[in-house]
KEVOTOR-385201 format. One record per atom (N, C-alpha, C, O): residue number from 1; residue in one letter; x, y, z. Coordinates in Angstrom, 1 decimal. Example, Ala and Ser with C-alpha at 12.3 -4.5 7.8 and 13.67 -1.06 7.14 Angstrom:
BEGIN
+-----+--------+--------+--------+--------+
| num | residu |     px |     py |     pz |
+-----+--------+--------+--------+--------+
|   1 |      A |   13.2 |   -5.7 |    7.8 |
|   1 |      A |   12.3 |   -4.5 |    7.8 |
|   1 |      A |   13.2 |   -3.3 |    7.8 |
|   1 |      A |   14.2 |   -3.3 |    8.5 |
|   2 |      S |   12.8 |   -2.2 |    7.1 |
|   2 |      S |   13.7 |   -1.1 |    7.1 |
|   2 |      S |   12.9 |    0.0 |    7.9 |
|   2 |      S |   13.4 |    1.1 |    8.0 |
+-----+--------+--------+--------+--------+
//
This chain:
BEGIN
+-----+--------+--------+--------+--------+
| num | residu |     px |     py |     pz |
+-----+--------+--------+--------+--------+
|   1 |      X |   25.5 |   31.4 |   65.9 |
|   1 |      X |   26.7 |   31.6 |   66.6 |
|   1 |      X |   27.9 |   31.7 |   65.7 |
|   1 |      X |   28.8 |   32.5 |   66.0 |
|   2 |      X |   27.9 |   31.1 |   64.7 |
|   2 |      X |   29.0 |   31.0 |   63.6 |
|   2 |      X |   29.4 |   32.7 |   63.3 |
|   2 |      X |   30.5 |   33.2 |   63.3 |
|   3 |      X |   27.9 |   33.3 |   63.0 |
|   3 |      X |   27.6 |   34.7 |   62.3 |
|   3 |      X |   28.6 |   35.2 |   62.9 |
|   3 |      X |   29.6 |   35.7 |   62.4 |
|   4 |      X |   28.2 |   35.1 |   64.7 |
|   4 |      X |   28.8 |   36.2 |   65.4 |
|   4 |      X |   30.5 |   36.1 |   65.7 |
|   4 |      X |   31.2 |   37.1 |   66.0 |
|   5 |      X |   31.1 |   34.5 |   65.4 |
|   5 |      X |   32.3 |   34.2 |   65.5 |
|   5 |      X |   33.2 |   35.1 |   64.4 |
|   5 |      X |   34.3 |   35.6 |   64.3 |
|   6 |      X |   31.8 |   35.0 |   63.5 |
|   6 |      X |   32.7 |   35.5 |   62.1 |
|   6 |      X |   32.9 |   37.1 |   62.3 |
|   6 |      X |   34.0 |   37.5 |   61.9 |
|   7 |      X |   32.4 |   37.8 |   62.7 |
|   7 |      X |   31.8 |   39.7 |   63.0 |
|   7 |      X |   32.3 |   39.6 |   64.1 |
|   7 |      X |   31.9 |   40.6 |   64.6 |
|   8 |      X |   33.4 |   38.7 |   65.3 |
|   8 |      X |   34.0 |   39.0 |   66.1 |
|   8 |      X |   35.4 |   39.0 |   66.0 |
|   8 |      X |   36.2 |   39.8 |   66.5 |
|   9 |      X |   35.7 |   37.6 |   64.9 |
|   9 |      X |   36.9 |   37.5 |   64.4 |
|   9 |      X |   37.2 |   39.1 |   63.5 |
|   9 |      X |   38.2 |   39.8 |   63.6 |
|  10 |      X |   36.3 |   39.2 |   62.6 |
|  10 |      X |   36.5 |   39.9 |   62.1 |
|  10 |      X |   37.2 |   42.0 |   62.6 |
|  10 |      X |   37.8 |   42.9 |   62.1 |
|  11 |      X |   36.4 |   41.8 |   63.9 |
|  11 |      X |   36.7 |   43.0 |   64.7 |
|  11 |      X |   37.9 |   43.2 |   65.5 |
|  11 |      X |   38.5 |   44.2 |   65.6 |
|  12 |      X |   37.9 |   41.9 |   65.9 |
|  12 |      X |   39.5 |   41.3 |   66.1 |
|  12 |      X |   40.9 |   41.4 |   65.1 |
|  12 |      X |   42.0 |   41.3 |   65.6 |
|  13 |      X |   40.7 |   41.6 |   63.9 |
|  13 |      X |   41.6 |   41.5 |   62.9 |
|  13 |      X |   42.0 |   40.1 |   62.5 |
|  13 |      X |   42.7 |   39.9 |   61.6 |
|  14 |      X |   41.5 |   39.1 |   63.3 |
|  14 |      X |   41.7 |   37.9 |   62.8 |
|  14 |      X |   41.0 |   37.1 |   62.1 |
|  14 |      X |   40.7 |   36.0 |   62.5 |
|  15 |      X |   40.5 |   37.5 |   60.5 |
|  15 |      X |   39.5 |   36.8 |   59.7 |
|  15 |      X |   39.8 |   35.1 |   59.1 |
|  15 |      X |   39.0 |   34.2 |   58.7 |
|  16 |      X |   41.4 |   35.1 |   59.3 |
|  16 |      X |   41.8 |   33.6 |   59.2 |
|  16 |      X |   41.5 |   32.7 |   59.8 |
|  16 |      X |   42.1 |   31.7 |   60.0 |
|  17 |      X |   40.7 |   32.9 |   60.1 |
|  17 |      X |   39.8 |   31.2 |   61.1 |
|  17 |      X |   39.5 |   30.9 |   60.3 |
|  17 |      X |   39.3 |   31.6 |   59.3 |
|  18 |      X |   39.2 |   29.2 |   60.4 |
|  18 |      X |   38.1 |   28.8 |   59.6 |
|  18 |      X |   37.4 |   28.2 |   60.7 |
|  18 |      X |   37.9 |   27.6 |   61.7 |
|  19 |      X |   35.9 |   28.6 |   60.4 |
|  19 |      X |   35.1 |   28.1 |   61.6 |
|  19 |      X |   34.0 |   26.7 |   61.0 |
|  19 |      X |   33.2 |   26.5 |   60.1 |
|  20 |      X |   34.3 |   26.1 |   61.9 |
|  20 |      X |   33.2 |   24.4 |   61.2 |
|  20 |      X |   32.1 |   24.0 |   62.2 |
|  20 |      X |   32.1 |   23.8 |   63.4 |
|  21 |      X |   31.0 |   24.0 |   61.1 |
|  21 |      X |   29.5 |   23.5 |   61.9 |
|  21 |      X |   30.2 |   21.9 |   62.1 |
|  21 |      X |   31.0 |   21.4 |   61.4 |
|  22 |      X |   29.6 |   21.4 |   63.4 |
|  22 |      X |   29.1 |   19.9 |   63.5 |
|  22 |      X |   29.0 |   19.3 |   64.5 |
|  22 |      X |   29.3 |   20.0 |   65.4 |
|  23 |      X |   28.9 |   18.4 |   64.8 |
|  23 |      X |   28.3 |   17.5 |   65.7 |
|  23 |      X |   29.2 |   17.0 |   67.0 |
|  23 |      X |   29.9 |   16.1 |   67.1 |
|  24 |      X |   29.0 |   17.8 |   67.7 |
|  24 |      X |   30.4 |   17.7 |   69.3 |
|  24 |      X |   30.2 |   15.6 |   69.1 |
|  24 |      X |   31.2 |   15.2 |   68.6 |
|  25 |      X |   29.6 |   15.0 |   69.2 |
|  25 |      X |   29.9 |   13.7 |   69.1 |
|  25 |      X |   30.4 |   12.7 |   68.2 |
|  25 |      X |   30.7 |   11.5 |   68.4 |
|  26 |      X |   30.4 |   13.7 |   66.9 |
|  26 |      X |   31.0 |   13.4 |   66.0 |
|  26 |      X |   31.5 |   14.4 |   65.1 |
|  26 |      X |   31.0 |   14.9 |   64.1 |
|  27 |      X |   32.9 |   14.7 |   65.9 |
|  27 |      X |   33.2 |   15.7 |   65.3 |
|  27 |      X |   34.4 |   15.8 |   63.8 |
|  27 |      X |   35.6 |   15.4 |   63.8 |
|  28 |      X |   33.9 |   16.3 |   63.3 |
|  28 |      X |   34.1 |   16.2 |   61.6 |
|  28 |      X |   35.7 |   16.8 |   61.3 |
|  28 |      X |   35.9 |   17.8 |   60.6 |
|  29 |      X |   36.9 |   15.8 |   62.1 |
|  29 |      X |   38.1 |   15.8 |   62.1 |
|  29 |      X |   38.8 |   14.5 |   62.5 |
|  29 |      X |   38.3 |   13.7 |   63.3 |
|  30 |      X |   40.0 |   14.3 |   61.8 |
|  30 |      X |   40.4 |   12.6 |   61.8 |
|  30 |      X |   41.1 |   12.6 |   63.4 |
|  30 |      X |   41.0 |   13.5 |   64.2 |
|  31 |      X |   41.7 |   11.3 |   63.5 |
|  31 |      X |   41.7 |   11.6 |   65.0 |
|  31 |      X |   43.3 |   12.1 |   65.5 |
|  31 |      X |   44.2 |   11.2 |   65.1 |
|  32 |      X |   43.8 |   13.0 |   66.1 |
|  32 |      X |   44.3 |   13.1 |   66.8 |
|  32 |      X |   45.4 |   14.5 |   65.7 |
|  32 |      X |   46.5 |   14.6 |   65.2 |
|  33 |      X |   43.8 |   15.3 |   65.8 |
|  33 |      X |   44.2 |   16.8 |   64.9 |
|  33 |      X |   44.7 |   17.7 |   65.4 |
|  33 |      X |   45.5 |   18.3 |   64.7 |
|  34 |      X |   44.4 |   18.2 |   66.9 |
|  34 |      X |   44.8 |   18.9 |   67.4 |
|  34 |      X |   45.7 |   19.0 |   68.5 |
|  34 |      X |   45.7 |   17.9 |   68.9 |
|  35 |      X |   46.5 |   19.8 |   69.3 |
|  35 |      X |   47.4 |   20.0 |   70.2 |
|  35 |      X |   46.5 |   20.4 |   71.1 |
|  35 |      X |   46.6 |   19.9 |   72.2 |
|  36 |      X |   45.5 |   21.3 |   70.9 |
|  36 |      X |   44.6 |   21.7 |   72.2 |
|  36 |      X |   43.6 |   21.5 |   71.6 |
|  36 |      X |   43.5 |   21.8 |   70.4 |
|  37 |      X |   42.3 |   20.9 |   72.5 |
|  37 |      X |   40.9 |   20.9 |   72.4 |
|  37 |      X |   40.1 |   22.0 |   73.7 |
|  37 |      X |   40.6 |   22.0 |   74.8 |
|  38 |      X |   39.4 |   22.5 |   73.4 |
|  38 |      X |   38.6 |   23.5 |   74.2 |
|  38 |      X |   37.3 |   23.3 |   73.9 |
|  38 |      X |   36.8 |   23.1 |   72.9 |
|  39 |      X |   36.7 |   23.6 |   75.4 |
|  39 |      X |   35.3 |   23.7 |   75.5 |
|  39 |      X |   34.8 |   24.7 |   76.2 |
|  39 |      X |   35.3 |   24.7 |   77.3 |
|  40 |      X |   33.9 |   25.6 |   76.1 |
|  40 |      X |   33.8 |   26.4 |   77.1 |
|  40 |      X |   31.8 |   26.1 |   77.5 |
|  40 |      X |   30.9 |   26.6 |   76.8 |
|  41 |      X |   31.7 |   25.4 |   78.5 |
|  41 |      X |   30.4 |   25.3 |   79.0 |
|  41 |      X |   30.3 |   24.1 |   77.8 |
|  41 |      X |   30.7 |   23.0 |   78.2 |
|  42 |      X |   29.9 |   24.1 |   76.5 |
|  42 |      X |   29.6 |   23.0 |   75.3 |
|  42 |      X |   29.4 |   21.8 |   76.0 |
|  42 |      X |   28.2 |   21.5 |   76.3 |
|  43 |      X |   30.1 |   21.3 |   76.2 |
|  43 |      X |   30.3 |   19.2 |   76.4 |
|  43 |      X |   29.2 |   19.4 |   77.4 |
|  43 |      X |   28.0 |   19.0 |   77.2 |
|  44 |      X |   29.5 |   20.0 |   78.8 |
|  44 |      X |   28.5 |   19.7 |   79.5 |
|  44 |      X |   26.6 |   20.0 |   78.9 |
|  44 |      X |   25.5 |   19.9 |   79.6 |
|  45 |      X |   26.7 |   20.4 |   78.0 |
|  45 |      X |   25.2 |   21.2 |   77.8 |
|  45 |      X |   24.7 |   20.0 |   76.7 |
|  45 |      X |   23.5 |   19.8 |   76.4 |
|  46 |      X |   25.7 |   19.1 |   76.0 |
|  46 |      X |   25.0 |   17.9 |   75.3 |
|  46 |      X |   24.4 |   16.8 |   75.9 |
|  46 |      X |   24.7 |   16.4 |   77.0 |
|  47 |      X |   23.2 |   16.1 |   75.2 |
|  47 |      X |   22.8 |   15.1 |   75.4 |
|  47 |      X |   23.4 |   14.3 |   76.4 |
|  47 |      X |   23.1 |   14.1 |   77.5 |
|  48 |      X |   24.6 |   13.7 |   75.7 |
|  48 |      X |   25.4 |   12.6 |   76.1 |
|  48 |      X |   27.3 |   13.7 |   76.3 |
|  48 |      X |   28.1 |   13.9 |   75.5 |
|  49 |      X |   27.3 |   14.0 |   77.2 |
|  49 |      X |   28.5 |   14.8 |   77.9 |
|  49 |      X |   30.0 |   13.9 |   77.4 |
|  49 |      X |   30.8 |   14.4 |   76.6 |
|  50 |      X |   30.0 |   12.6 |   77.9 |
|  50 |      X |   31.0 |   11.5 |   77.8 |
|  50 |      X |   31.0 |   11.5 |   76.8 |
|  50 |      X |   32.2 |   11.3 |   76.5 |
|  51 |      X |   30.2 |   11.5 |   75.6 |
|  51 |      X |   30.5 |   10.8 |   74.2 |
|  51 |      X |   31.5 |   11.8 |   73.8 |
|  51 |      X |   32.5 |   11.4 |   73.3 |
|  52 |      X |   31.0 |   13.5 |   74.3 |
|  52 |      X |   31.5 |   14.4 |   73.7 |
|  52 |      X |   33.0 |   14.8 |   74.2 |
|  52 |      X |   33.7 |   15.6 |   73.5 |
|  53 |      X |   33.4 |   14.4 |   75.2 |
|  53 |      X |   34.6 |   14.4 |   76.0 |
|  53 |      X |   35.4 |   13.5 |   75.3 |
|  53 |      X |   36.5 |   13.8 |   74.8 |
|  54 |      X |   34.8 |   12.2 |   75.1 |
|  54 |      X |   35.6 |   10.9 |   74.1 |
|  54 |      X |   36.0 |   11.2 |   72.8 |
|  54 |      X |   37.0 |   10.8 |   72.2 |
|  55 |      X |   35.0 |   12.1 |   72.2 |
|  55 |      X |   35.7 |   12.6 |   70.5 |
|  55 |      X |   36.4 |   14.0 |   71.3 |
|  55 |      X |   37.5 |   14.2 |   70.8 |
|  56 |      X |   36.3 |   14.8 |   72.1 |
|  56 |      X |   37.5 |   15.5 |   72.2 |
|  56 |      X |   39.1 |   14.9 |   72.3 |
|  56 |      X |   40.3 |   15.2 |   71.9 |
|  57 |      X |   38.5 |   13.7 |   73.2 |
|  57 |      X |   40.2 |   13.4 |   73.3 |
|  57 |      X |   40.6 |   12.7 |   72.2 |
|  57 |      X |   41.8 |   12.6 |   72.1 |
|  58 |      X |   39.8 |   11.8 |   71.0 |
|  58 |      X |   40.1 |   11.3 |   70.0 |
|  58 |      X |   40.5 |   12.4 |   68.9 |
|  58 |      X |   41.3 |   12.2 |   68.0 |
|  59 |      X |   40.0 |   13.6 |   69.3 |
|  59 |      X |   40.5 |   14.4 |   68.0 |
|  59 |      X |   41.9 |   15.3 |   68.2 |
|  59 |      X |   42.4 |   15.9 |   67.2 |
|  60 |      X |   42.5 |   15.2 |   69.5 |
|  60 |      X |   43.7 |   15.5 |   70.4 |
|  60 |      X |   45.4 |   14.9 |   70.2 |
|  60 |      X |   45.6 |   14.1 |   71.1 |
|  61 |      X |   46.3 |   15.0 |   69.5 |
|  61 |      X |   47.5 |   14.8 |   69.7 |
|  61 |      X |   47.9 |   14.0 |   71.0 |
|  61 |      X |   47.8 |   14.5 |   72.1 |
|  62 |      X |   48.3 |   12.8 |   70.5 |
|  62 |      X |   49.4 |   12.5 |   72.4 |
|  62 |      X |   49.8 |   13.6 |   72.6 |
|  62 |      X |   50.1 |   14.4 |   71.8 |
|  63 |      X |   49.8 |   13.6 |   74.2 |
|  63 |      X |   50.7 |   14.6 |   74.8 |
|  63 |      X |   50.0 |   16.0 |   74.5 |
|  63 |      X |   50.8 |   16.9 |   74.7 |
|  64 |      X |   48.2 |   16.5 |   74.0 |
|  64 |      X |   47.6 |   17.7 |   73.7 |
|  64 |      X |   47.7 |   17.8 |   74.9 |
|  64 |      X |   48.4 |   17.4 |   75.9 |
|  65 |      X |   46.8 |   18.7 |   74.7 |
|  65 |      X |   45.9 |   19.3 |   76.4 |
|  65 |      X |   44.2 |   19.8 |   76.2 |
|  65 |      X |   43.8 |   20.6 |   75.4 |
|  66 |      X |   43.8 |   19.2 |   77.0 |
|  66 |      X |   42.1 |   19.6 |   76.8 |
|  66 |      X |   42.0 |   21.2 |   78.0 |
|  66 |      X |   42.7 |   21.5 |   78.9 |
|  67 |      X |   41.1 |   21.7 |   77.7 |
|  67 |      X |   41.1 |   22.5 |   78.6 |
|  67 |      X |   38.9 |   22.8 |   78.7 |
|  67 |      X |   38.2 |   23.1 |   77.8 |
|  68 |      X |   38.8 |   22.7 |   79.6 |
|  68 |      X |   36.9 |   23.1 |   79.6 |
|  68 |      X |   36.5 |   24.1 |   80.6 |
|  68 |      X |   37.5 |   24.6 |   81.2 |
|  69 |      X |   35.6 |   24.5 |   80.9 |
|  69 |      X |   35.3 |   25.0 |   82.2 |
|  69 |      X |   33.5 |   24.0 |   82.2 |
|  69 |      X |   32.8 |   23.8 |   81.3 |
|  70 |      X |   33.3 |   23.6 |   83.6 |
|  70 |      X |   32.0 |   23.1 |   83.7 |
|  70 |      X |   31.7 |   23.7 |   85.1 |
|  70 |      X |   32.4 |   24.3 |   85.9 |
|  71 |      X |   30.1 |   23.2 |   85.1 |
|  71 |      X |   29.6 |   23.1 |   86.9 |
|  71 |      X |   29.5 |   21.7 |   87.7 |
|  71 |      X |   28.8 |   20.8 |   87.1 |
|  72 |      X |   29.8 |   21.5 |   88.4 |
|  72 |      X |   29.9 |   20.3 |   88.8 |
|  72 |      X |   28.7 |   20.1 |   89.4 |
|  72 |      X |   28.1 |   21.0 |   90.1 |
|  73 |      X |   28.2 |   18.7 |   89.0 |
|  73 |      X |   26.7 |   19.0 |   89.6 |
|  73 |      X |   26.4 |   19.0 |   90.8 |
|  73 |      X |   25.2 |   19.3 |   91.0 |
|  74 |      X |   27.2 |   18.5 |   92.0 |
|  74 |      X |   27.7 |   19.0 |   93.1 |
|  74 |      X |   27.4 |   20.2 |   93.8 |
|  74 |      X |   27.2 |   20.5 |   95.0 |
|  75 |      X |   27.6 |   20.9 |   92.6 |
|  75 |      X |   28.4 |   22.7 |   93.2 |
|  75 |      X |   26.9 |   23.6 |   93.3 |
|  75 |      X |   25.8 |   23.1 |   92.9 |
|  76 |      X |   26.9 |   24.6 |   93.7 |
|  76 |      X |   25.2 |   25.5 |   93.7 |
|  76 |      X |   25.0 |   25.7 |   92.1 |
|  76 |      X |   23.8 |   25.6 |   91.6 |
|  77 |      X |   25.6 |   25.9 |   91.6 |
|  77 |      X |   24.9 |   26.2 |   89.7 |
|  77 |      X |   24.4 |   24.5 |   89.4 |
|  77 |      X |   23.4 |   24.2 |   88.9 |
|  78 |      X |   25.5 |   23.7 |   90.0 |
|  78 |      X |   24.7 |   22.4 |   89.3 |
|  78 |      X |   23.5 |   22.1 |   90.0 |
|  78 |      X |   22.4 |   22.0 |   89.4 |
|  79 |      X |   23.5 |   22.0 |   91.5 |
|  79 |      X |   22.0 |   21.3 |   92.0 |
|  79 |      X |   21.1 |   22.7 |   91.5 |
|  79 |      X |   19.9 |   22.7 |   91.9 |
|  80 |      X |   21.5 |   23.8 |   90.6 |
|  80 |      X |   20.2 |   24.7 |   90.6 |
|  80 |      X |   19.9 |   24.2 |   89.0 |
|  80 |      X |   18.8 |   23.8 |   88.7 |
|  81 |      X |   20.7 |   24.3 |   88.4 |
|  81 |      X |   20.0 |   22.9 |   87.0 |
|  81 |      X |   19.2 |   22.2 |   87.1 |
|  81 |      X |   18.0 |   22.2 |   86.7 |
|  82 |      X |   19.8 |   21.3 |   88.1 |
|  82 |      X |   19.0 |   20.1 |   88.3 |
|  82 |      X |   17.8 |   20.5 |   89.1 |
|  82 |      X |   16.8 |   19.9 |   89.0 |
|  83 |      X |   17.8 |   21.3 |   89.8 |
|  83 |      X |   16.5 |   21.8 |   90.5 |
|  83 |      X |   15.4 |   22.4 |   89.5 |
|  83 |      X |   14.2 |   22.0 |   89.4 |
|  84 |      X |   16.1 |   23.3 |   88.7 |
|  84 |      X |   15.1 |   23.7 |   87.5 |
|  84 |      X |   14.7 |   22.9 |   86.6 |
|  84 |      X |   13.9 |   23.3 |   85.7 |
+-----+--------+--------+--------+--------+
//
């Protein structure tokens, strides 16, 4: 996934990323680094979801903003997860 961040950024004109492997539960920044934390689908697809929501907002500025998209397991994508 990194590869393709990099060969997308790069098609983009934006090679100044820096992009970091590691562990959504322990994520390898001191706490309260960022202004925005984003997830797209991620948090929900780990083991342990909450742990991963908890180092988002530890790694977050007072006053950030988190932003995700999920399925609620509620909703027809979630009981079809859970069905499969």
């Amino acid at each position: 996934m990194l590869a393709v961040a990099h060969e997308n950024a790069r098609i983009a004109g934006q090679e100044g990323i820096a992009w970091t492997e590691g562990d959504a539960e322990q994520l390898p920044y001191p706490d309260a680094s960022f202004d925005v934390v984003l997830s797209q689908f991620g948090h929900m697809f780990a083991p342990r979801p909450d742990v991963v929501v908890a180092e988002m907002r530890r790694v977050l500025k007072p006053g950030g903003r988190i932003a995700f998209a999920t399925w609620p397991p509620e909703h027809f994508v979630g009981r079809m997860f859970a069905f499969v």
